[in-house]
PDB file as gemmi writes it, atoms N, CA and C in Angstrom:
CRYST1    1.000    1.000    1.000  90.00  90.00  90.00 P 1                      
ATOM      1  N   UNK A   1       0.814  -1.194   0.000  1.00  0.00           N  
ATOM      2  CA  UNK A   1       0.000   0.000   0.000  1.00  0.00           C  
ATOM      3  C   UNK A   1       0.863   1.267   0.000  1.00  0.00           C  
ATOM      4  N   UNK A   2       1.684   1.504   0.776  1.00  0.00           N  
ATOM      5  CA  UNK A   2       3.299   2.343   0.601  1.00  0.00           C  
ATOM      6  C   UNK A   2       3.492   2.674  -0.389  1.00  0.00           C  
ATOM      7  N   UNK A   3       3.837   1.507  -0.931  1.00  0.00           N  
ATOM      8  CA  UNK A   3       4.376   2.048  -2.512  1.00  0.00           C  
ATOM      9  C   UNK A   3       2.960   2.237  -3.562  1.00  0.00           C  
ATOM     10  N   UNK A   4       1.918   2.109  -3.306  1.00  0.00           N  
ATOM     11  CA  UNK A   4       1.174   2.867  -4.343  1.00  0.00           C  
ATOM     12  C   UNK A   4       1.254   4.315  -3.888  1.00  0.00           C  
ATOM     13  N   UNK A   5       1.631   4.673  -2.869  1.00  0.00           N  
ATOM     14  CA  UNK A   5       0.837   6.061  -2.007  1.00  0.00           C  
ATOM     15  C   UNK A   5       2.223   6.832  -2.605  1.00  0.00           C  
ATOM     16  N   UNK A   6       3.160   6.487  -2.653  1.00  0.00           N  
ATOM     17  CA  UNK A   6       4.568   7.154  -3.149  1.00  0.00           C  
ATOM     18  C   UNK A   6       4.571   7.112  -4.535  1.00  0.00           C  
ATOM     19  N   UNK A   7       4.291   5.666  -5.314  1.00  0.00           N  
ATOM     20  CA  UNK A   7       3.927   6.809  -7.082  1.00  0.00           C  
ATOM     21  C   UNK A   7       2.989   7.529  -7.474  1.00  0.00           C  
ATOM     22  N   UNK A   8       1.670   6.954  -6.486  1.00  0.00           N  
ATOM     23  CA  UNK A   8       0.922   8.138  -6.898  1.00  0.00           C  
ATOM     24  C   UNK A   8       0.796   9.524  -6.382  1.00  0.00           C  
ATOM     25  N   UNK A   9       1.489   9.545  -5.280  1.00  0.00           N  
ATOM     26  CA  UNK A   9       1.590  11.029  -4.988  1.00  0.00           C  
ATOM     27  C   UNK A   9       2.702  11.745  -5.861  1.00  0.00           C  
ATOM     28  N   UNK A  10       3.847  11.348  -6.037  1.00  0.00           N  
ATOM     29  CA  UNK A  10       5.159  11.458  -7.235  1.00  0.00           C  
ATOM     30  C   UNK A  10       3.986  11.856  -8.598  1.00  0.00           C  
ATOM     31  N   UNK A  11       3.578  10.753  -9.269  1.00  0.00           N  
ATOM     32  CA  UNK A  11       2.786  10.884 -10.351  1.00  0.00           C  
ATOM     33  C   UNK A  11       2.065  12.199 -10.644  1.00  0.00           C  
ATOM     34  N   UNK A  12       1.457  12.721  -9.229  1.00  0.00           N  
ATOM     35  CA  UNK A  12       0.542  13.585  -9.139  1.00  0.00           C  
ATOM     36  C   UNK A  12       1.571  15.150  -9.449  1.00  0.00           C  
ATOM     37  N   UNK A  13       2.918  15.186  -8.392  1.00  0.00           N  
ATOM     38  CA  UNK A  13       3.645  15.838  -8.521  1.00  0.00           C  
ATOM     39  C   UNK A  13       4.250  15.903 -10.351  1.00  0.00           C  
ATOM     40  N   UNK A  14       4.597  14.484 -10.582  1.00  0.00           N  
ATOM     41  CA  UNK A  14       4.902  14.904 -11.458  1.00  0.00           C  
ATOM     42  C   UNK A  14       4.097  15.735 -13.573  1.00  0.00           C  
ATOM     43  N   UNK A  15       3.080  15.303 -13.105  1.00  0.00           N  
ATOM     44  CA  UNK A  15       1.582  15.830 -13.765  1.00  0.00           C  
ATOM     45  C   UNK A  15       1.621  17.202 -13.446  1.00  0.00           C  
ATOM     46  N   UNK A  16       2.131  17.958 -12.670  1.00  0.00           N  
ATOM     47  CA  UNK A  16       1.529  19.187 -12.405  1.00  0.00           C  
ATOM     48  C   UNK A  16       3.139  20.164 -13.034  1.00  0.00           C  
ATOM     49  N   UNK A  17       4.306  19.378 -13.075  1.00  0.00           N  
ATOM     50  CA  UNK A  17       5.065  20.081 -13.352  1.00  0.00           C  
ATOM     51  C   UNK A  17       5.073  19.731 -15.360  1.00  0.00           C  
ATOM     52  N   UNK A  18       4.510  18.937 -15.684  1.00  0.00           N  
ATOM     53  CA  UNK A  18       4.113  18.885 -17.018  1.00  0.00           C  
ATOM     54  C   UNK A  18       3.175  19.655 -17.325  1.00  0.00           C  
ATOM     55  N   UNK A  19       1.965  20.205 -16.442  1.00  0.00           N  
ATOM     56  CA  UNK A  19       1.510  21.051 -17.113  1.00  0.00           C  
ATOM     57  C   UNK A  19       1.715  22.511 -17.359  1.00  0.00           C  
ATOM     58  N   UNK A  20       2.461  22.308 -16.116  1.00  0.00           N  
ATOM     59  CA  UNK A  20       3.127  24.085 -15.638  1.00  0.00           C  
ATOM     60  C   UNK A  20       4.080  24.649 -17.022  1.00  0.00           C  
ATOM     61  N   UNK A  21       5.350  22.960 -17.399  1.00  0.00           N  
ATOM     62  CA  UNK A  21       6.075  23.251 -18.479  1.00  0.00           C  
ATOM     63  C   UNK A  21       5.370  23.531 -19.469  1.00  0.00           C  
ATOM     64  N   UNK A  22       4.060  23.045 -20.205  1.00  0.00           N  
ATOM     65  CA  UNK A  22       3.540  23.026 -21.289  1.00  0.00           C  
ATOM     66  C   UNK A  22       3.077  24.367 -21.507  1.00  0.00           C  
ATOM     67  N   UNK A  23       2.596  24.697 -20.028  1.00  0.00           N  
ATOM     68  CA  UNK A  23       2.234  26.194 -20.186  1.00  0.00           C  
ATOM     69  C   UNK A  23       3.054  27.168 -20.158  1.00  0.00           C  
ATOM     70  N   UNK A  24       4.710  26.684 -20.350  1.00  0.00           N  
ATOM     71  CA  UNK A  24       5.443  28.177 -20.362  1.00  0.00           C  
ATOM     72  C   UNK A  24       5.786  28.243 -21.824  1.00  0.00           C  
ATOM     73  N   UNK A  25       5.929  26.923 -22.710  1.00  0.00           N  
ATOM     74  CA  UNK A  25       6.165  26.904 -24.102  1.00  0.00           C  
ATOM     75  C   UNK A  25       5.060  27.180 -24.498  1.00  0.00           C  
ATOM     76  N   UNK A  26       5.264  28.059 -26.148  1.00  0.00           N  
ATOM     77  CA  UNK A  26       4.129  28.269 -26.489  1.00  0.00           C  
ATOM     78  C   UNK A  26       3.249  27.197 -27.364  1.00  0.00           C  
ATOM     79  N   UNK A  27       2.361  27.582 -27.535  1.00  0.00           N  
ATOM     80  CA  UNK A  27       0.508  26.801 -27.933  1.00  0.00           C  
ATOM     81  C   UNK A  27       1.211  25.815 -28.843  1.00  0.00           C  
ATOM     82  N   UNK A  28       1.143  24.879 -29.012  1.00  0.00           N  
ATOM     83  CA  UNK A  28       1.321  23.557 -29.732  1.00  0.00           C  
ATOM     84  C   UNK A  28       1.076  24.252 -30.893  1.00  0.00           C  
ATOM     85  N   UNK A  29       1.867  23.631 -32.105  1.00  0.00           N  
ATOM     86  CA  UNK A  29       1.771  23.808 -33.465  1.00  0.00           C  
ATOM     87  C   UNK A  29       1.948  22.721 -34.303  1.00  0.00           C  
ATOM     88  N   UNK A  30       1.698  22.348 -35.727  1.00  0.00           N  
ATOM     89  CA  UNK A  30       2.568  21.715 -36.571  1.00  0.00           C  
ATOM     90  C   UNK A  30       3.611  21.234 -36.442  1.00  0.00           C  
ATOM     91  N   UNK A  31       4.325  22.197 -35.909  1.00  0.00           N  
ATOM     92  CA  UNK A  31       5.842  22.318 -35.910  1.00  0.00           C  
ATOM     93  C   UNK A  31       6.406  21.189 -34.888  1.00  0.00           C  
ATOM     94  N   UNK A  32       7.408  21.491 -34.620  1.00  0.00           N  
ATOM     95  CA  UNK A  32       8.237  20.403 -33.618  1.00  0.00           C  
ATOM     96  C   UNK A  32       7.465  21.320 -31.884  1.00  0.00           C  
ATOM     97  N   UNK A  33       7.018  19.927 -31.669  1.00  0.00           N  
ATOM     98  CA  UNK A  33       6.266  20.352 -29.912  1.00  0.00           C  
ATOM     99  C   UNK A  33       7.668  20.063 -29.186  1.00  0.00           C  
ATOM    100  N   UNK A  34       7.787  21.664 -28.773  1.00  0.00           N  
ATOM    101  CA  UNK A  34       8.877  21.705 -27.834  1.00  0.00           C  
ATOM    102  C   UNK A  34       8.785  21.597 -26.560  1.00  0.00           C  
ATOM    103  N   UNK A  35       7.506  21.467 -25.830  1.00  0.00           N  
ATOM    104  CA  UNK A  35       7.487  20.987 -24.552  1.00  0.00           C  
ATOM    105  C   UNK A  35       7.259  20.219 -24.609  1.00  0.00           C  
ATOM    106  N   UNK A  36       7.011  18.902 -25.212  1.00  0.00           N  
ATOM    107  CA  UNK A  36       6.856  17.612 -24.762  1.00  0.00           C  
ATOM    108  C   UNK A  36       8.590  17.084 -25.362  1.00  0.00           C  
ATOM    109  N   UNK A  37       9.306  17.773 -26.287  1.00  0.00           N  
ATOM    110  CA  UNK A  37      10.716  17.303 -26.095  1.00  0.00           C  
ATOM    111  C   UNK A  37      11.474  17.371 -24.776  1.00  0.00           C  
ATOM    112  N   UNK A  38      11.357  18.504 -25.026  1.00  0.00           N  
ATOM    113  CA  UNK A  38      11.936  19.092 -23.853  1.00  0.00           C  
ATOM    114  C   UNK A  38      11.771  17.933 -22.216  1.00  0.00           C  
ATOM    115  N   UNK A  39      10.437  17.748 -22.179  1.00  0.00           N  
ATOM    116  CA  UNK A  39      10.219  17.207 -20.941  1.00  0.00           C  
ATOM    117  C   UNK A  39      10.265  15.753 -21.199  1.00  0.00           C  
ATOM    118  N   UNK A  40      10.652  15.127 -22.175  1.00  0.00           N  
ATOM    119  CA  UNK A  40      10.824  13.701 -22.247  1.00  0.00           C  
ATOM    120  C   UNK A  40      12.454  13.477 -22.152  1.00  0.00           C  
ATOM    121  N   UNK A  41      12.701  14.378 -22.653  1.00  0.00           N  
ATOM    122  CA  UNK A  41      14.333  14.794 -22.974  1.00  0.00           C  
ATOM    123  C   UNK A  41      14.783  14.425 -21.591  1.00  0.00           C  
ATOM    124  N   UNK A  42      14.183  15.748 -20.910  1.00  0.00           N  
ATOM    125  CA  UNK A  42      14.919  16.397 -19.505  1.00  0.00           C  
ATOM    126  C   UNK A  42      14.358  14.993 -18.724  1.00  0.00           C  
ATOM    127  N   UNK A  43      13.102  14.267 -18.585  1.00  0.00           N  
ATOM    128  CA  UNK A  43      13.105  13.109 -17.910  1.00  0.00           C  
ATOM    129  C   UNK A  43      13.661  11.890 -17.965  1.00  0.00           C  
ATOM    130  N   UNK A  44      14.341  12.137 -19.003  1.00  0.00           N  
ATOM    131  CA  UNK A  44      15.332  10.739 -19.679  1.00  0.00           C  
ATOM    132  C   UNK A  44      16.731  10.870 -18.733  1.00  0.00           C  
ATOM    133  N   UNK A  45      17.196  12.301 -18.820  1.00  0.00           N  
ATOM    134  CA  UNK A  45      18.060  12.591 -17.976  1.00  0.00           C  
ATOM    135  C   UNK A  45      18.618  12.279 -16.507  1.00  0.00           C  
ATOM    136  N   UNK A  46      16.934  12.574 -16.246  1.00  0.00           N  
ATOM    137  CA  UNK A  46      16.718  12.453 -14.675  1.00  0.00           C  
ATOM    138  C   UNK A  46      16.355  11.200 -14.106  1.00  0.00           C  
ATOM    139  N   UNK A  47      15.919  10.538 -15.188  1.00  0.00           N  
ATOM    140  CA  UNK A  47      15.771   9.121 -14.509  1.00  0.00           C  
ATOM    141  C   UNK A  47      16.849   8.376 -14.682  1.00  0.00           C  
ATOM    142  N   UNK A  48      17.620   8.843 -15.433  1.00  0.00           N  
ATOM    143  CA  UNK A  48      19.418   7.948 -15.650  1.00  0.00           C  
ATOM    144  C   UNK A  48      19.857   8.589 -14.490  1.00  0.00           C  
ATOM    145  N   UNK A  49      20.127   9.550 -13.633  1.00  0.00           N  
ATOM    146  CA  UNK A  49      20.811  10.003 -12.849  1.00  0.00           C  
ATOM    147  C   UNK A  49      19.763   9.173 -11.170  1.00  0.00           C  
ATOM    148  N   UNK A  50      18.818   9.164 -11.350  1.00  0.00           N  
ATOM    149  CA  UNK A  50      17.832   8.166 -10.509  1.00  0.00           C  
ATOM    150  C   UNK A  50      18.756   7.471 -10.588  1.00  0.00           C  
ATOM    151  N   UNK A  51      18.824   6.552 -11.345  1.00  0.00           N  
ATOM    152  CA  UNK A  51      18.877   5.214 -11.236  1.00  0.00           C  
ATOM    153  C   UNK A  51      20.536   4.900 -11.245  1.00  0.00           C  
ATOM    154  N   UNK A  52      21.211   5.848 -11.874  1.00  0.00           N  
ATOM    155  CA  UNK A  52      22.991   5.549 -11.590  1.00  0.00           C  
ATOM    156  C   UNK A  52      23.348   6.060 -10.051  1.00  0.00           C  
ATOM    157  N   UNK A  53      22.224   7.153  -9.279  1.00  0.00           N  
ATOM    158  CA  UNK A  53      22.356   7.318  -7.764  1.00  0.00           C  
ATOM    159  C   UNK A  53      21.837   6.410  -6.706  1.00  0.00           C  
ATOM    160  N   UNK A  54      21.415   4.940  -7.423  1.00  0.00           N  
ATOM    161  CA  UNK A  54      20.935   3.767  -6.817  1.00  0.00           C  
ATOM    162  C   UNK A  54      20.270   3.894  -5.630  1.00  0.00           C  
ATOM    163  N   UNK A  55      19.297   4.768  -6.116  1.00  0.00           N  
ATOM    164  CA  UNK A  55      18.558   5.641  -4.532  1.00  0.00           C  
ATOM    165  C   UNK A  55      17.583   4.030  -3.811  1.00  0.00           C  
ATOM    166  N   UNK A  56      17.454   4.114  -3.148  1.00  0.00           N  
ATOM    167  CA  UNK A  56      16.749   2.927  -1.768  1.00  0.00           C  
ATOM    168  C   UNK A  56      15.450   3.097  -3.047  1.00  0.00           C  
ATOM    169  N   UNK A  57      14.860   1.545  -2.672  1.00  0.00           N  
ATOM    170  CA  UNK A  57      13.354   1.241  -3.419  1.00  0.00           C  
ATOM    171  C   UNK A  57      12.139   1.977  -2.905  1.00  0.00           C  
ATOM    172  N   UNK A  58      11.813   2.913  -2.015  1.00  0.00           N  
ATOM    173  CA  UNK A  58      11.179   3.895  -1.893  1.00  0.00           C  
ATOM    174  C   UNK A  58      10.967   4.831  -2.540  1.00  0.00           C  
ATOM    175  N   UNK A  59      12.326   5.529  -2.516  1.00  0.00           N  
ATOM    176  CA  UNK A  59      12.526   6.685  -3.049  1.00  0.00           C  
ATOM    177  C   UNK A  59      12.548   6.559  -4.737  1.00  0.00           C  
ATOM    178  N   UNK A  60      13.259   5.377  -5.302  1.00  0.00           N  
ATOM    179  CA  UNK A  60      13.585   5.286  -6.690  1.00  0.00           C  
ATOM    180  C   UNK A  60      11.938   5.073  -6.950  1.00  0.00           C  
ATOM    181  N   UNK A  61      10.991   4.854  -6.646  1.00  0.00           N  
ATOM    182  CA  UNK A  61       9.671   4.297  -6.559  1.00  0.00           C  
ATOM    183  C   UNK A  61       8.745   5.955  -6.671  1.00  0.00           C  
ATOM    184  N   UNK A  62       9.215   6.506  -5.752  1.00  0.00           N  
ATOM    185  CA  UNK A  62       8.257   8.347  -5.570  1.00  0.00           C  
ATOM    186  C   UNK A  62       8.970   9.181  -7.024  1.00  0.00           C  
ATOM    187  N   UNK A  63      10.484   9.062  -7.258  1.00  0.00           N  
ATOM    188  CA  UNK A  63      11.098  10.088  -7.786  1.00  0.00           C  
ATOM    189  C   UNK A  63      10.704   9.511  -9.621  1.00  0.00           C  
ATOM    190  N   UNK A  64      11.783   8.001  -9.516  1.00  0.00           N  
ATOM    191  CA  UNK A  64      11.660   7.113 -10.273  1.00  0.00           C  
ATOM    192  C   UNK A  64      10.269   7.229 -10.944  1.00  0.00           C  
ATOM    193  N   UNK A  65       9.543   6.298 -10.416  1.00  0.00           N  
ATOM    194  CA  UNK A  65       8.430   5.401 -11.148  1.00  0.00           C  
ATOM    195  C   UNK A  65       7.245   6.862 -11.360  1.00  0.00           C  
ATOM    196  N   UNK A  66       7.417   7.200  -9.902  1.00  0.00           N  
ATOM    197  CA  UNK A  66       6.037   7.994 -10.286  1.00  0.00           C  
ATOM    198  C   UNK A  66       6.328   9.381 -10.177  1.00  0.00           C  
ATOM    199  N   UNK A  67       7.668  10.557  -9.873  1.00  0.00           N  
ATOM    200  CA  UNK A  67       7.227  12.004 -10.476  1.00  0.00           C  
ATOM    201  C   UNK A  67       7.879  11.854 -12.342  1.00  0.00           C  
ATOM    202  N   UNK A  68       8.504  10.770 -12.410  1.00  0.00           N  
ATOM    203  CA  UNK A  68       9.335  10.663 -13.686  1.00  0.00           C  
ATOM    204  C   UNK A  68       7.960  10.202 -14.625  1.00  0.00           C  
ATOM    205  N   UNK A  69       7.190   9.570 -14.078  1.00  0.00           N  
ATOM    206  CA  UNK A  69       6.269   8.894 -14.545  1.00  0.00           C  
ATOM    207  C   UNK A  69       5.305   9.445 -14.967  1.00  0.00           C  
ATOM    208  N   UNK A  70       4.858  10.468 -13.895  1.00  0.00           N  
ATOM    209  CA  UNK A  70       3.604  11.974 -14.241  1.00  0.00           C  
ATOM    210  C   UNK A  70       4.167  12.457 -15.158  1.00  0.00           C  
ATOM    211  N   UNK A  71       5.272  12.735 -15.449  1.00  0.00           N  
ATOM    212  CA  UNK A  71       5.979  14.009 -15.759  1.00  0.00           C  
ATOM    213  C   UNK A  71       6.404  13.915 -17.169  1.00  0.00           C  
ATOM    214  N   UNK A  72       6.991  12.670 -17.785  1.00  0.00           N  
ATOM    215  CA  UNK A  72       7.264  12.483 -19.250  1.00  0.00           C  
ATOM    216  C   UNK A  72       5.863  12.141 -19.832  1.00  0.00           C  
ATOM    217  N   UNK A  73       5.651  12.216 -20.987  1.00  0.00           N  
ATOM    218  CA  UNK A  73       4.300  11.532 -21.813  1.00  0.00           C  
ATOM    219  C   UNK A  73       4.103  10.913 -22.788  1.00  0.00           C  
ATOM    220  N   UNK A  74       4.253   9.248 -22.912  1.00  0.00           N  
ATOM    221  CA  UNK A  74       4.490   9.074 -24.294  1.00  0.00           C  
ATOM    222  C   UNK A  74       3.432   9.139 -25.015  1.00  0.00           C  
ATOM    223  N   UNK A  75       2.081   9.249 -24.134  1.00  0.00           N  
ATOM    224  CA  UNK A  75       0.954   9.168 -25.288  1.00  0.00           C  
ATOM    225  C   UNK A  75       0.721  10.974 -25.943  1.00  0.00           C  
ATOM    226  N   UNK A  76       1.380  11.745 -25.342  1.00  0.00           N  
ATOM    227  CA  UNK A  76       0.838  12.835 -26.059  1.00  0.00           C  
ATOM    228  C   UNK A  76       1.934  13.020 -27.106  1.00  0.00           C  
ATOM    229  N   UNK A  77       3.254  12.006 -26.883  1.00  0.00           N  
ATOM    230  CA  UNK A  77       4.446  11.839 -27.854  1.00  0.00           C  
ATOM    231  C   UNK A  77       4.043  11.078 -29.447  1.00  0.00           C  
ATOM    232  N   UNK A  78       3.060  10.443 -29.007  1.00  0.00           N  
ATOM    233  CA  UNK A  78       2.514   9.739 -29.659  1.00  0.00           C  
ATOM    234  C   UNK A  78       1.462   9.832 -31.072  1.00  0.00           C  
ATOM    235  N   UNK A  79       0.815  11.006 -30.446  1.00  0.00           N  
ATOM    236  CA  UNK A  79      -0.404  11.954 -30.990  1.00  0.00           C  
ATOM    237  C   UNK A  79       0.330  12.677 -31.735  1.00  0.00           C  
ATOM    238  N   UNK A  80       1.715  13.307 -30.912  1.00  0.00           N  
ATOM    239  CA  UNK A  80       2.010  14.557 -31.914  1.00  0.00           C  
ATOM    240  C   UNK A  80       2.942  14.346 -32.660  1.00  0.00           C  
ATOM    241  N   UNK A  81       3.504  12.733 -33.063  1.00  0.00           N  
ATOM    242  CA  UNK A  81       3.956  12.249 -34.338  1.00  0.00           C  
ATOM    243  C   UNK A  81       2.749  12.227 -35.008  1.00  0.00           C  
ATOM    244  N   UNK A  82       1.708  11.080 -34.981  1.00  0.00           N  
ATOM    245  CA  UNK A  82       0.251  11.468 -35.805  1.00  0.00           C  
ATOM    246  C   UNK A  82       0.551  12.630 -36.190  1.00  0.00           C  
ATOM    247  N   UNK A  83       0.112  14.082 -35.592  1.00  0.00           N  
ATOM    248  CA  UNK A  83       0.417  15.099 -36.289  1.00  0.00           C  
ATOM    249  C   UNK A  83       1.039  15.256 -37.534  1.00  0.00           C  
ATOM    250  N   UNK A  84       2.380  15.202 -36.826  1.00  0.00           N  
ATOM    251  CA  UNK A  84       3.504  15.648 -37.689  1.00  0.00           C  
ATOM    252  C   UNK A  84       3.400  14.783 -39.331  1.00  0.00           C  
ATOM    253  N   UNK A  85       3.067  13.540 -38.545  1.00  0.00           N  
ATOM    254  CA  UNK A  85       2.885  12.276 -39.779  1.00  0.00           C  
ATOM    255  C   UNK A  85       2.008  13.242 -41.000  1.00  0.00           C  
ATOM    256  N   UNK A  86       0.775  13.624 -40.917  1.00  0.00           N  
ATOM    257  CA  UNK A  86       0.136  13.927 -41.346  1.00  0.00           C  
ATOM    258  C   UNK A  86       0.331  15.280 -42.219  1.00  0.00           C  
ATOM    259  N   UNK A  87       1.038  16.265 -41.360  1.00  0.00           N  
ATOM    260  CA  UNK A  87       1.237  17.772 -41.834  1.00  0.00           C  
ATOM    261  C   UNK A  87       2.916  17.904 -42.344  1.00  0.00           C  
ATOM    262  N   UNK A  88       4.097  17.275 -41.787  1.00  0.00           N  
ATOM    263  CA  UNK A  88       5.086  17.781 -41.928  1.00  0.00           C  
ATOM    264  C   UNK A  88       5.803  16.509 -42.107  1.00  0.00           C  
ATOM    265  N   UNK A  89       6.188  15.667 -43.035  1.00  0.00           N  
ATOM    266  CA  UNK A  89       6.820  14.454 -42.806  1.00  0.00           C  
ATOM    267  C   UNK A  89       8.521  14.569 -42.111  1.00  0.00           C  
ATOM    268  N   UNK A  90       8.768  15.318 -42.944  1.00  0.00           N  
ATOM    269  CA  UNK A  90      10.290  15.673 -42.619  1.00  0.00           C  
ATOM    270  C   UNK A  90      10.572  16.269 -40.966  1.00  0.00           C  
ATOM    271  N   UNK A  91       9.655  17.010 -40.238  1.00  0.00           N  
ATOM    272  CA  UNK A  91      10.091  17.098 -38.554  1.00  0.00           C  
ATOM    273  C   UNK A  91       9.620  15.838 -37.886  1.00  0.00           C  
ATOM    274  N   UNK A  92       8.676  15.086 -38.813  1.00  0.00           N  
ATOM    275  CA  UNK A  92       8.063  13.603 -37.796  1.00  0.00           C  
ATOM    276  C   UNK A  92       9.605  12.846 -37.608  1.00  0.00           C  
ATOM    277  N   UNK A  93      10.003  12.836 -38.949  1.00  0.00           N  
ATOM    278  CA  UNK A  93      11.215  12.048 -38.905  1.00  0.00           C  
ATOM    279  C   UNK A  93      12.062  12.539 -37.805  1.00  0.00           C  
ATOM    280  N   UNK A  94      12.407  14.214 -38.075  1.00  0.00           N  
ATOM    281  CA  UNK A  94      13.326  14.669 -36.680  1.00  0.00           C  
ATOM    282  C   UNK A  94      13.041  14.194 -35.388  1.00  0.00           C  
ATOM    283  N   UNK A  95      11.648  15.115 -35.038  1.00  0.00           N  
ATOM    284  CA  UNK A  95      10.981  14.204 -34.000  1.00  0.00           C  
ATOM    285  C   UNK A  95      11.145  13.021 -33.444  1.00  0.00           C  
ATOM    286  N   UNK A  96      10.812  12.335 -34.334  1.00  0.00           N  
ATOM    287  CA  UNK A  96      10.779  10.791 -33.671  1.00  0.00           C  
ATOM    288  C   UNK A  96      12.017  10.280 -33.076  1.00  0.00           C  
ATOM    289  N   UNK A  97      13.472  10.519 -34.424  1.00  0.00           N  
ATOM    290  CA  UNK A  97      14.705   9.818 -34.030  1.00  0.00           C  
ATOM    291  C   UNK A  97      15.435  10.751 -32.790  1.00  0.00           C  
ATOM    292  N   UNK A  98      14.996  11.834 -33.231  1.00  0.00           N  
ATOM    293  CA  UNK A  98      15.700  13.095 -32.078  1.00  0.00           C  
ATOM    294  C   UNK A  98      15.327  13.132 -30.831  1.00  0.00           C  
ATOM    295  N   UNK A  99      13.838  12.281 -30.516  1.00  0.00           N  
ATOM    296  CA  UNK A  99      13.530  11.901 -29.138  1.00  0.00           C  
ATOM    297  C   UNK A  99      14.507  10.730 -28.487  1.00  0.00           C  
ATOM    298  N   UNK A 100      14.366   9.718 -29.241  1.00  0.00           N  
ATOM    299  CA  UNK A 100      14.512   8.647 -29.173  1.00  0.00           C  
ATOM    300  C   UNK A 100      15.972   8.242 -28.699  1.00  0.00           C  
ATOM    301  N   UNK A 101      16.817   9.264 -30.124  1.00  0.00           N  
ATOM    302  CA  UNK A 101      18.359   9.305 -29.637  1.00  0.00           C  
ATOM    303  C   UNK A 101      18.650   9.902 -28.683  1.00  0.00           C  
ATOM    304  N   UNK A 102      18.168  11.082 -28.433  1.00  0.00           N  
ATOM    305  CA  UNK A 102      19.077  12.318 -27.260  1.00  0.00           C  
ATOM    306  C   UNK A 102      18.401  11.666 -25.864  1.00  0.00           C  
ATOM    307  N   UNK A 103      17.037  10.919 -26.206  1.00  0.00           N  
ATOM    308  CA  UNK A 103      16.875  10.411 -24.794  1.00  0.00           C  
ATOM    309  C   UNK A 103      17.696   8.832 -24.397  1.00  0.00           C  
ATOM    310  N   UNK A 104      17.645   8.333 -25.436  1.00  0.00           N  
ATOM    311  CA  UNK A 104      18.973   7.200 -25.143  1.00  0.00           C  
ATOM    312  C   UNK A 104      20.457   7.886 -24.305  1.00  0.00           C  
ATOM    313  N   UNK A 105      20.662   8.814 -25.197  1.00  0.00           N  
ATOM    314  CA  UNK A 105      21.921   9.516 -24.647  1.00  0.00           C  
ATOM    315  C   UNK A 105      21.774  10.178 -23.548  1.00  0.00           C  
ATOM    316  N   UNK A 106      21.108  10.161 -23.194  1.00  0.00           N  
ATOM    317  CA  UNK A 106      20.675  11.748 -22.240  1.00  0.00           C  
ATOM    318  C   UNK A 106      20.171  10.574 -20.901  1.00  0.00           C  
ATOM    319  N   UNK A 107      19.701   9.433 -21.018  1.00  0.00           N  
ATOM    320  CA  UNK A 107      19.816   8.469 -20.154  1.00  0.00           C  
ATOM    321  C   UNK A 107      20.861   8.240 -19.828  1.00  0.00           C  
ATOM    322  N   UNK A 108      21.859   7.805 -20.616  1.00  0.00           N  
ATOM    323  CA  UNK A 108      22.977   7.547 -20.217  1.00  0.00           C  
ATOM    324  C   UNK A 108      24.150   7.852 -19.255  1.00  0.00           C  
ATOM    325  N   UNK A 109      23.906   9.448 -20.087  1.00  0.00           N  
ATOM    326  CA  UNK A 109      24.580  10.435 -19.452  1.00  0.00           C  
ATOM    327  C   UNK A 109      24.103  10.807 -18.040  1.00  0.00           C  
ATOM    328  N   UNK A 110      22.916  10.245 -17.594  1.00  0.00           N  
ATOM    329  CA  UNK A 110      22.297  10.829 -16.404  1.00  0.00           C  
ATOM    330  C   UNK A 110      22.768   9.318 -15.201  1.00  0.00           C  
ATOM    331  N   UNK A 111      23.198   8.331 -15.848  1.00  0.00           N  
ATOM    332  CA  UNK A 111      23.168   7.349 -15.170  1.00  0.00           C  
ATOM    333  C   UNK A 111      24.885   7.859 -15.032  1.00  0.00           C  
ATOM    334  N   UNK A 112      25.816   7.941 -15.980  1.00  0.00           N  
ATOM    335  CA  UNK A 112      27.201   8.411 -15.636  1.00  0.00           C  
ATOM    336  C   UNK A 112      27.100   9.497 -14.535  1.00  0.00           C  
ATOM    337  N   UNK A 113      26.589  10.339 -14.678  1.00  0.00           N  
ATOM    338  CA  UNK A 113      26.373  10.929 -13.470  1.00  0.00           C  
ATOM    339  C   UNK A 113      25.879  11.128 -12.352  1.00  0.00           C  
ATOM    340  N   UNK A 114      25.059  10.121 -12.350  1.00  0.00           N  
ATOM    341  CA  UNK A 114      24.170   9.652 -10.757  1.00  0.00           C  
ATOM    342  C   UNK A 114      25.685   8.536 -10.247  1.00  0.00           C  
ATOM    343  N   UNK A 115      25.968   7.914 -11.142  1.00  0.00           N  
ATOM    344  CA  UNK A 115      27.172   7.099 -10.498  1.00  0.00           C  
ATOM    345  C   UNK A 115      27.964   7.595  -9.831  1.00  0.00           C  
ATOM    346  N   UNK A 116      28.659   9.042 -10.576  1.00  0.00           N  
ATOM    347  CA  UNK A 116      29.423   9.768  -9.970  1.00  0.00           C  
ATOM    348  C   UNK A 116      28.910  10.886  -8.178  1.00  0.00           C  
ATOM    349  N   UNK A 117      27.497  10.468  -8.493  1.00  0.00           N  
ATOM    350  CA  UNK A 117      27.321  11.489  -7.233  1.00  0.00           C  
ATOM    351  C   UNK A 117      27.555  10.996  -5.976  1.00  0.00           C  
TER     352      UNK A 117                                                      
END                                                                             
């Protein structure tokens, strides 16, 4: 019961700082959606540095599972390839691999540096 009460309160936390981000970038377009990069990006980061700081199963569980969890989105990642699919082929392509790679990397890099902390 613990650990539901810690991702979903995390979850909740992390939902509210996704919407806060969405609302400082501007209004969704065609174009490349820069707050949902941005925040899949920056959570790729943060959950490699989670998880290379081998935080106790509590905590990797509140920070980890569930503000990392509120907080990235693959279904609205999802929709706004649809988009792109549809209106712009050539940024779907950016999009897609440019998530995909910089968050591979950007995991990585977050786990090299949770190691180091």
């Amino acid at each position: 019961m613990i650990e539901m009460l810690l991702v979903g309160s995390g979850a909740a936390i992390g939902a509210m700082l996704r919407f806060a981000l969405n609302n400082y970038f501007e209004p969704q377009t065609k174009r490349l959606p820069r707050a949902t990069f941005f925040i899949n990006l920056s959570g790729s980061l943060l959950l490699g540095i989670f998880f290379g700081v081998h935080l106790s199963d509590p905590v990797y569980l509140f920070l980890g599972t569930g503000i990392m969890g509120g907080y990235t989105t693959f279904s609205t990642y999802n929709f706004e390839l649809f988009v792109l699919w549809k209106h712009d082929r050539p940024m779907f392509y950016r999009y897609l691999f440019g998530s995909y790679g910089l968050g591979l990397l950007l995991s990585f890099v977050g786990i090299v540096i949770g190691s180091k902390i």
